[in-house]
Each structure stands twice: as C-alpha cells, then as structure tokens.
N, CA, C and O atoms as a GROMACS GRO file, in nm:
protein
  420
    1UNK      N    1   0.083  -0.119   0.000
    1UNK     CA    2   0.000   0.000   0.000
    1UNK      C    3   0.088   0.125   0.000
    1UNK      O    4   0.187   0.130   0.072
    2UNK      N    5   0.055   0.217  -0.073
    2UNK     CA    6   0.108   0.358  -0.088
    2UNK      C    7   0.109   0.447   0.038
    2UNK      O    8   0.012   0.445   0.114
    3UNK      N    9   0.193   0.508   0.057
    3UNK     CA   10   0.161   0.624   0.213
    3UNK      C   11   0.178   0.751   0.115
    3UNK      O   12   0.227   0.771   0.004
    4UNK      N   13   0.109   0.827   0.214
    4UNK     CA   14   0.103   0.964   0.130
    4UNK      C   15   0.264   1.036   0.146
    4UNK      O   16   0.355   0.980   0.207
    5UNK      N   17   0.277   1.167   0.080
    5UNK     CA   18   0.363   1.273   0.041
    5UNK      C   19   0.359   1.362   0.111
    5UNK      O   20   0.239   1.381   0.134
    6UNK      N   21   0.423   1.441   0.167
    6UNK     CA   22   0.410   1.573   0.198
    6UNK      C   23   0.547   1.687   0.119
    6UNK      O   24   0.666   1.669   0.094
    7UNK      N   25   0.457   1.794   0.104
    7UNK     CA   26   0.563   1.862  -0.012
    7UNK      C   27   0.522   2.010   0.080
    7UNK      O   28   0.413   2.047   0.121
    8UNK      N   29   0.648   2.068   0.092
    8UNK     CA   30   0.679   2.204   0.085
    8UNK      C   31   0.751   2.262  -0.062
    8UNK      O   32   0.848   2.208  -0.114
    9UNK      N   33   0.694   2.360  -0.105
    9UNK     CA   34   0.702   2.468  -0.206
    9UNK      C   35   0.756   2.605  -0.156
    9UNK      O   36   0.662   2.681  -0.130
   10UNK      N   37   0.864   2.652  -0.137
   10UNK     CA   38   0.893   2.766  -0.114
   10UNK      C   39   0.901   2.849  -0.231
   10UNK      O   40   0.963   2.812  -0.331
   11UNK      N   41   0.825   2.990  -0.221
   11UNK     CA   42   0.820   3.084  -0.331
   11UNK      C   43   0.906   3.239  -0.312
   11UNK      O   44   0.869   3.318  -0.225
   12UNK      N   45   0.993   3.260  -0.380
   12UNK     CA   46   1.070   3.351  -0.329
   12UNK      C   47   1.010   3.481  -0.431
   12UNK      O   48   1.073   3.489  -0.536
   13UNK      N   49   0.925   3.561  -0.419
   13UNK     CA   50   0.888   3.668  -0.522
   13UNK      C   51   1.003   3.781  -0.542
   13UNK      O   52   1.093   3.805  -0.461
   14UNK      N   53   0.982   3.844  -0.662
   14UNK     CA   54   1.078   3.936  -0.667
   14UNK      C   55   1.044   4.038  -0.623
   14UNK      O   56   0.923   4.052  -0.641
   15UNK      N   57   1.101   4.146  -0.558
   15UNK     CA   58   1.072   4.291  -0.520
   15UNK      C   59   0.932   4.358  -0.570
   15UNK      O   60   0.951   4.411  -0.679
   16UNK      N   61   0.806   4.371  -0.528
   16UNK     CA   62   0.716   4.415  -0.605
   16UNK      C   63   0.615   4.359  -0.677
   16UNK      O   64   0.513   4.411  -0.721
   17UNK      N   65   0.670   4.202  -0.689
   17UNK     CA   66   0.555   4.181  -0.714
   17UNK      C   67   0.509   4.018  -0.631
   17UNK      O   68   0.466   3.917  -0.687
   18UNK      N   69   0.534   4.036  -0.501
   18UNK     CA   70   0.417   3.972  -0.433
   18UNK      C   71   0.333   3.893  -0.440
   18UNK      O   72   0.323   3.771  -0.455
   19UNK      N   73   0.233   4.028  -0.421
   19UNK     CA   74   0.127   3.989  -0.451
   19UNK      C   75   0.031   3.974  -0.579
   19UNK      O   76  -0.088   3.946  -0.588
   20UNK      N   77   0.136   4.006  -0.678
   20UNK     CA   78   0.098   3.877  -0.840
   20UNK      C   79   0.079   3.740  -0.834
   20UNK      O   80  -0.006   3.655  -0.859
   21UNK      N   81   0.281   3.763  -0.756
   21UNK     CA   82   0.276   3.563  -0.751
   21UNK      C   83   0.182   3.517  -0.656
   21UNK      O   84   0.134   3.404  -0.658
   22UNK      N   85   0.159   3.595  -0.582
   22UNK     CA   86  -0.002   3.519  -0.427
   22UNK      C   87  -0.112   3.535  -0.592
   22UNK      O   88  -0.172   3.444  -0.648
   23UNK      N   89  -0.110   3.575  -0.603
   23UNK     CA   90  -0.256   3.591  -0.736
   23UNK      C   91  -0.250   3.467  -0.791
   23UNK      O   92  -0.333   3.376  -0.782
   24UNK      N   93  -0.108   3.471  -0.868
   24UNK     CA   94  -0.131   3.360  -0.983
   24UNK      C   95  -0.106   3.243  -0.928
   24UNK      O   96  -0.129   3.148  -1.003
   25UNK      N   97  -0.056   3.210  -0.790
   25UNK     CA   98  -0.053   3.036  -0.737
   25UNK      C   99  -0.194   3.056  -0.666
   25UNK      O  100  -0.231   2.944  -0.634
   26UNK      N  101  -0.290   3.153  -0.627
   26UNK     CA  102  -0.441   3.093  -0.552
   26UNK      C  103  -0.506   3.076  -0.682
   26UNK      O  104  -0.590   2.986  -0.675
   27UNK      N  105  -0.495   3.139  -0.821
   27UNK     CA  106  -0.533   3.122  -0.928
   27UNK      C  107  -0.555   2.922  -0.921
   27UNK      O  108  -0.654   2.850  -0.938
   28UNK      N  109  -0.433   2.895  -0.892
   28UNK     CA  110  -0.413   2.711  -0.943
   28UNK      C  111  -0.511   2.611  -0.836
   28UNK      O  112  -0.558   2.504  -0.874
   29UNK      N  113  -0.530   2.656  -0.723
   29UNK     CA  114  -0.560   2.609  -0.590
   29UNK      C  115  -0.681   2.538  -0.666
   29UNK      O  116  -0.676   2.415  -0.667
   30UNK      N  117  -0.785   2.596  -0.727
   30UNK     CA  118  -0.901   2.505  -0.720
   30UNK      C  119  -0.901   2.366  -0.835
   30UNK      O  120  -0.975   2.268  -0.827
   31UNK      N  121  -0.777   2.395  -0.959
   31UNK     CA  122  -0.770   2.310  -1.026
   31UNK      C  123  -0.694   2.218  -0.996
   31UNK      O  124  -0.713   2.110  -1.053
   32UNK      N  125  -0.560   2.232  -0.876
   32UNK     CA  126  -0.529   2.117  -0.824
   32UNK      C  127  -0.626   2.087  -0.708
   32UNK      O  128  -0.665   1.972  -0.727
   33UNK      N  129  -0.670   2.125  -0.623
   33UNK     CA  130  -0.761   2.053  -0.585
   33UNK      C  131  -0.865   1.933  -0.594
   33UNK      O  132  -0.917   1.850  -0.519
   34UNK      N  133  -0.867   1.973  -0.740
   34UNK     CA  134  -0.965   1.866  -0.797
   34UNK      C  135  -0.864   1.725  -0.851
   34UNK      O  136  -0.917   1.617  -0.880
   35UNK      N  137  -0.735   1.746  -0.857
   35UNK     CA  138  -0.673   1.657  -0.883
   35UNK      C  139  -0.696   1.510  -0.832
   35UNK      O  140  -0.747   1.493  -0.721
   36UNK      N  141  -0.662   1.415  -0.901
   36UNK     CA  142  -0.658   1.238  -0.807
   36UNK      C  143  -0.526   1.292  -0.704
   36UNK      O  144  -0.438   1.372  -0.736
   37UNK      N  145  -0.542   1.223  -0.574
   37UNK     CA  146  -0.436   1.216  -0.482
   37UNK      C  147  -0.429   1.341  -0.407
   37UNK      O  148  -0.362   1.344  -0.304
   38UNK      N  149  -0.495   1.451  -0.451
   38UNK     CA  150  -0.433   1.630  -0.383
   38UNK      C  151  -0.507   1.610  -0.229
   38UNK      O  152  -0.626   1.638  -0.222
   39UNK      N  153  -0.440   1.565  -0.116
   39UNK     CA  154  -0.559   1.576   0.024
   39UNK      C  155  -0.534   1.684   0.074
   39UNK      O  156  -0.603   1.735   0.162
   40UNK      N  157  -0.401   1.750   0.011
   40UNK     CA  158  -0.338   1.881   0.058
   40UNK      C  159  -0.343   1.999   0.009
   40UNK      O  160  -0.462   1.973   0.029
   41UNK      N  161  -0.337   2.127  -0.046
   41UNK     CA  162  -0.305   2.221  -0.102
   41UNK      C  163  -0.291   2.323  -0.071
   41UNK      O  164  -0.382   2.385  -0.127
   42UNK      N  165  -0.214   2.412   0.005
   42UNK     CA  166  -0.288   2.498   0.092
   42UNK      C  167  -0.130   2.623   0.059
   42UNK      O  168  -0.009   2.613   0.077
   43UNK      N  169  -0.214   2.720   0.010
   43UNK     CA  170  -0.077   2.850   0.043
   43UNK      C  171  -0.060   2.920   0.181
   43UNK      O  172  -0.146   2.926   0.268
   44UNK      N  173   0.072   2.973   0.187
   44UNK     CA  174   0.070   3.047   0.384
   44UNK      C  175   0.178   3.134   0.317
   44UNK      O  176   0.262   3.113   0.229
   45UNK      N  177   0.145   3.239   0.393
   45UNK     CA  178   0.250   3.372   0.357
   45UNK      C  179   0.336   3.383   0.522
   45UNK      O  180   0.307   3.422   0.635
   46UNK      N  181   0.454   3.324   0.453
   46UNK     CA  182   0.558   3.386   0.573
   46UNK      C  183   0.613   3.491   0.637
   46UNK      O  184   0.587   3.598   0.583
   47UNK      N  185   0.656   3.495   0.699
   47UNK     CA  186   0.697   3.597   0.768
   47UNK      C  187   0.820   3.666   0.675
   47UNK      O  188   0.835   3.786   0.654
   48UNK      N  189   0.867   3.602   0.647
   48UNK     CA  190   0.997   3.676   0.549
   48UNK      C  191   0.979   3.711   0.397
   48UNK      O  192   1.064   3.731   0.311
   49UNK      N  193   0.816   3.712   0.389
   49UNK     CA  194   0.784   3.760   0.254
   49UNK      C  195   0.775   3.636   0.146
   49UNK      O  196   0.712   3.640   0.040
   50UNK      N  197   0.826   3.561   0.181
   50UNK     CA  198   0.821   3.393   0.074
   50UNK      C  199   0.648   3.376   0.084
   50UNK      O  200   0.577   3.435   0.166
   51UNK      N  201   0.601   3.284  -0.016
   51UNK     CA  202   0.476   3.193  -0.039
   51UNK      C  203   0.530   3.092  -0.011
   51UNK      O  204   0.628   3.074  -0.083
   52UNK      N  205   0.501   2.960   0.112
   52UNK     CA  206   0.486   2.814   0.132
   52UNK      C  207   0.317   2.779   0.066
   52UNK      O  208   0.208   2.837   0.074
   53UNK      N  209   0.362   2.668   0.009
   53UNK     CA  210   0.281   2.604  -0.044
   53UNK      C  211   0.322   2.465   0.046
   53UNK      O  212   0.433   2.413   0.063
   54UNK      N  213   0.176   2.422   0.100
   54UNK     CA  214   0.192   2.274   0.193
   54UNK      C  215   0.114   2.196   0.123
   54UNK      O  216  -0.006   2.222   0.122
   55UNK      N  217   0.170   2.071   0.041
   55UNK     CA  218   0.105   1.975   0.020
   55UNK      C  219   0.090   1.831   0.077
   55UNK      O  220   0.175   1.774   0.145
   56UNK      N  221  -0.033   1.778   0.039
   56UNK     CA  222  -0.027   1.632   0.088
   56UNK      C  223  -0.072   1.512   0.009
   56UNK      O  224  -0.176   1.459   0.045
   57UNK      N  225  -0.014   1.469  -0.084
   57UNK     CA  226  -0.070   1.374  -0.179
   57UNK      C  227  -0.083   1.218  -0.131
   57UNK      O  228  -0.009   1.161  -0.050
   58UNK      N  229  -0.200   1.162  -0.205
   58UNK     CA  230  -0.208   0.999  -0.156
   58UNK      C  231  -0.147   0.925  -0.182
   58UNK      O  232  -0.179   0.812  -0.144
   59UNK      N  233  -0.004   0.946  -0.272
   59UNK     CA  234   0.048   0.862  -0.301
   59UNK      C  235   0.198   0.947  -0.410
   59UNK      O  236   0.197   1.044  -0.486
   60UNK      N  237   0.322   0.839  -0.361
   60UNK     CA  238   0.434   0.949  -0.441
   60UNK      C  239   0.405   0.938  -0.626
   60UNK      O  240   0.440   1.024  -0.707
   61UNK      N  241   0.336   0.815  -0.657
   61UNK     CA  242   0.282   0.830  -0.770
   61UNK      C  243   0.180   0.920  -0.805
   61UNK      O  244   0.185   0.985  -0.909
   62UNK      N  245   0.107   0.927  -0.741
   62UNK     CA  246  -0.009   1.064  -0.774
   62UNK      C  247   0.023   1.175  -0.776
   62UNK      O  248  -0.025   1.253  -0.858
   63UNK      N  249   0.162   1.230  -0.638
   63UNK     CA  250   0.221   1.319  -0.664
   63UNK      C  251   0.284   1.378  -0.813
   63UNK      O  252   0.280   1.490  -0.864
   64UNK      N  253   0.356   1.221  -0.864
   64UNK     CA  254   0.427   1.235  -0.998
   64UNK      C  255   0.330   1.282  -1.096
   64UNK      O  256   0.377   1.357  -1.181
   65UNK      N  257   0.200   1.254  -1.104
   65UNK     CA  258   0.142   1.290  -1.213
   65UNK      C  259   0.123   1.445  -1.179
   65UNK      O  260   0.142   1.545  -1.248
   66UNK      N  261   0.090   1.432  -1.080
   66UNK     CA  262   0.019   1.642  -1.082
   66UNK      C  263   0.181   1.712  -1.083
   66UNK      O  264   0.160   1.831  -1.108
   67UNK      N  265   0.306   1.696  -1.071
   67UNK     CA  266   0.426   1.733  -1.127
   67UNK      C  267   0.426   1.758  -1.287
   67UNK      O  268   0.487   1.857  -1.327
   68UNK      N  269   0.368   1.683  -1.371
   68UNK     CA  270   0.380   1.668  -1.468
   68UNK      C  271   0.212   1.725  -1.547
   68UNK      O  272   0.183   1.744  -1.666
   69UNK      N  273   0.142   1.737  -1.442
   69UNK     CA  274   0.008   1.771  -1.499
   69UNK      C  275  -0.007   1.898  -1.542
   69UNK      O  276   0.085   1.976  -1.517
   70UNK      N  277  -0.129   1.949  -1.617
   70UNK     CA  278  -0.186   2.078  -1.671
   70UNK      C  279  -0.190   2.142  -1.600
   70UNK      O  280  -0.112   2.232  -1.630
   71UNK      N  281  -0.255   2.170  -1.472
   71UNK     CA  282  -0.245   2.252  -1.376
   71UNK      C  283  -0.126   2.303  -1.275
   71UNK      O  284  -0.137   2.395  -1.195
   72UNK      N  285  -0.034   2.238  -1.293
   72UNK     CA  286   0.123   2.262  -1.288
   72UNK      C  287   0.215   2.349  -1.387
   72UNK      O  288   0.314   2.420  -1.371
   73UNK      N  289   0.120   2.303  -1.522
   73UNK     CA  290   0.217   2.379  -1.635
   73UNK      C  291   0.140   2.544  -1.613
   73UNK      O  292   0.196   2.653  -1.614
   74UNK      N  293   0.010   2.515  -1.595
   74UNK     CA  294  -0.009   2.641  -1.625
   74UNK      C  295   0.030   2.756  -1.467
   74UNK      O  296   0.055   2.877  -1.474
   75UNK      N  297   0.025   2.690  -1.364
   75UNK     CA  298   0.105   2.770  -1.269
   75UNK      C  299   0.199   2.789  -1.304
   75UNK      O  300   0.234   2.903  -1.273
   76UNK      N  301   0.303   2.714  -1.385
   76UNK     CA  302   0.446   2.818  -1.410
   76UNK      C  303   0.489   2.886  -1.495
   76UNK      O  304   0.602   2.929  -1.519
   77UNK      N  305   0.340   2.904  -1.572
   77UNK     CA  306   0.325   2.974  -1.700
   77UNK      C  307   0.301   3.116  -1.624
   77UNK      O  308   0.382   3.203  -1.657
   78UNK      N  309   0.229   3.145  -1.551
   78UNK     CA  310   0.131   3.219  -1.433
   78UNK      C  311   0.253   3.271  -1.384
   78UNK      O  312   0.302   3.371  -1.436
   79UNK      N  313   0.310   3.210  -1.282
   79UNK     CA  314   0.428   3.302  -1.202
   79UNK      C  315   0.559   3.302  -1.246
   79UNK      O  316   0.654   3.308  -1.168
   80UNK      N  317   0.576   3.293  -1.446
   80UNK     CA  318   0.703   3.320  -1.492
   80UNK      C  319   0.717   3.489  -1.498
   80UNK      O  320   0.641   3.574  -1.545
   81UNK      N  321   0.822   3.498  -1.443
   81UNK     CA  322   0.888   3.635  -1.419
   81UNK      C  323   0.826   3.724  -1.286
   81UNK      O  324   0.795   3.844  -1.293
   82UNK      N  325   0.814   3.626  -1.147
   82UNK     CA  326   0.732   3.689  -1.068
   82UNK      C  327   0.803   3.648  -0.962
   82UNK      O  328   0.769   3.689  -0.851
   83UNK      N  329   0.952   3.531  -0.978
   83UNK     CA  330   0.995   3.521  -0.890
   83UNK      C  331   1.161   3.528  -0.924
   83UNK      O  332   1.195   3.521  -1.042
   84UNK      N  333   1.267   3.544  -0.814
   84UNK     CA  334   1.374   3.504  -0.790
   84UNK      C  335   1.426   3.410  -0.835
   84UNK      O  336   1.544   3.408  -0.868
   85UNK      N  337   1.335   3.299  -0.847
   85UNK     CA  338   1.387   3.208  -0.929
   85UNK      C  339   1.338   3.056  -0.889
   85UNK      O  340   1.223   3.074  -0.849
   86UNK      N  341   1.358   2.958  -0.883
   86UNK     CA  342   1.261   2.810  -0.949
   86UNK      C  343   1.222   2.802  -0.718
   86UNK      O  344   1.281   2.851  -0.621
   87UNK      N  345   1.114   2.727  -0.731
   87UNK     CA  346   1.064   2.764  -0.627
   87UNK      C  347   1.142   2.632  -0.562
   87UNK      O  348   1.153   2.524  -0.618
   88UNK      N  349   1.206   2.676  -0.396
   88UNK     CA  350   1.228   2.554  -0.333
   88UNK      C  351   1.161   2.436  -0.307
   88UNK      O  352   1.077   2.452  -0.218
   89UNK      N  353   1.166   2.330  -0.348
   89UNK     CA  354   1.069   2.226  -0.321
   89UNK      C  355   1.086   2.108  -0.214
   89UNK      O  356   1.186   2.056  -0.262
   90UNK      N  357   1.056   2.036  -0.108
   90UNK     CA  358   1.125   1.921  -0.040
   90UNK      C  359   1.001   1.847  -0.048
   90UNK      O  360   0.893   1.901  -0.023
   91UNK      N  361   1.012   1.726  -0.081
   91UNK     CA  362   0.952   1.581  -0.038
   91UNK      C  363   0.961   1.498   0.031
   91UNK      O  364   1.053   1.417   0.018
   92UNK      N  365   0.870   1.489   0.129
   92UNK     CA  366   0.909   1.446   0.291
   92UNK      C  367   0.813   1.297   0.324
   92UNK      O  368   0.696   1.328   0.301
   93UNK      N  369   0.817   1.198   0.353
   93UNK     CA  370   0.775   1.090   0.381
   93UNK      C  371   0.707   1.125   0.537
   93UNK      O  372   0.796   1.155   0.617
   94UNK      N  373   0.554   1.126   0.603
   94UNK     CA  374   0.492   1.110   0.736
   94UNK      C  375   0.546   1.022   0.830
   94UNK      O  376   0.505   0.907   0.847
   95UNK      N  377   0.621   1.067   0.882
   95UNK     CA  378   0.672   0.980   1.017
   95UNK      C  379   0.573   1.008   1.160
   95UNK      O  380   0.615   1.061   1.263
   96UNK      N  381   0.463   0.970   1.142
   96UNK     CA  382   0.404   0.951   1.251
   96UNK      C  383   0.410   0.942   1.372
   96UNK      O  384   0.349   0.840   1.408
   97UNK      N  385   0.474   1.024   1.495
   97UNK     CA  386   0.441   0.995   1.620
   97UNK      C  387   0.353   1.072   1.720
   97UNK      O  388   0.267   1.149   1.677
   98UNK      N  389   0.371   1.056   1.831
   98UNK     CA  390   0.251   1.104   1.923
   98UNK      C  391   0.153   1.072   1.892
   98UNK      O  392   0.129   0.970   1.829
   99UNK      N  393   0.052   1.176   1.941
   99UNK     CA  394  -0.098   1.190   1.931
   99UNK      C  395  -0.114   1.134   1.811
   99UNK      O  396  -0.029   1.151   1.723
  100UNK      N  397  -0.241   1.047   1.789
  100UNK     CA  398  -0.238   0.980   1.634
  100UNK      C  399  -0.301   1.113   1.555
  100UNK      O  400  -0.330   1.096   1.437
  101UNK      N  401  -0.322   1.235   1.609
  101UNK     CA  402  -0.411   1.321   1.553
  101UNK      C  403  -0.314   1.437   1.509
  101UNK      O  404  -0.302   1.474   1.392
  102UNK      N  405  -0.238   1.497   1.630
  102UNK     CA  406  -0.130   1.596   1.644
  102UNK      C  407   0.024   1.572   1.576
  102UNK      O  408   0.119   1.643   1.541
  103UNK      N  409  -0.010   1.438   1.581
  103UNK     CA  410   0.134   1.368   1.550
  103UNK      C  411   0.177   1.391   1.357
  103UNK      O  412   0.286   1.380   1.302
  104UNK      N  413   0.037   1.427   1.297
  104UNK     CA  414   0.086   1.410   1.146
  104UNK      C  415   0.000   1.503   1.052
  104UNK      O  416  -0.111   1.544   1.084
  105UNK      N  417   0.047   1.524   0.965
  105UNK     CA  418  -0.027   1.616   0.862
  105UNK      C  419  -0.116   1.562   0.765
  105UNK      O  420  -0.173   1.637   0.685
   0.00000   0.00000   0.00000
C-alpha cells in the first residue's frame, strides 16, 4: 500500500511583485484541488515575505502525475517572471508519532 507525500514549495517573489505571484498560485488552488491524490493544497505567507505552499498527496505516484500535470504547467506559465527564481521544493515521507491526531499532517 502507498503512504502519502508531503511537499513544501517555497516561493521567493521578486521585489514588487508579491502579490501577483499570491494571485497567480491561488489562481491554481481550485484546479489542483480537484486533482486524483491532492488531500493537501494549501498557500501560507511567511513571515519573510516567501509563499509556502503545503502539500499532501495519496500517493508518491499521484504526486508524480500532478508534477507533470496541466495545472502545474499552467502555474508556471502564471508566475514566470514573478519570482527570484525556481521555487524551493522538499519531499518528505509522514513519520508519525505522538498523538495519532497531532502527530501528522
């Protein structure tokens, strides 16, 4: 059986324009949403001015497809020339402890 994904997206915008790139990645939110596998999607504006994007997919294969999917291409069609440059990404495996509730994303 598959365990899910968890993905951080760090977005580094360039001077000014912000709140474009917040535009054009909530722009994508409802079409990955609808994706197979998306249990996650969620943007958060940091404190140091970056966009995190927190994901959680059902599977590292399902992940692979929405990598490669339409609604991916057209987000980086969307925030070309809006950032610093290719967005940080990490792929993290749920290591479950504690609370079965608190313990995981």
């Amino acid at each position: 059986m598959s365990q899910p994904v968890v993905v951080t997206a760090v977005f580094r915008p360039l001077p000014g324009r912000r709140e474009d790139a917040r535009a054009a990645i909530e722009g994508a939110l409802p079409d990955v949403h609808a994706e197979d596998g998306c249990l996650l999607y969620a943007l958060h504006d940091a404190a140091d001015g970056t966009l995190v994007l927190l994901e959680k997919w059902e599977s590292q294969e399902l992940l692979d497809a929405h990598s490669v999917g339409e609604p991916v291409k057209r987000l980086r069609a969307a925030i070309d020339g809006l950032l610093e440059g290719p967005a940080d990404v990490v792929t993290m495996t749920p290591l479950p402890a504690g609370d079965p509730v608190k313990g995981r994303l």
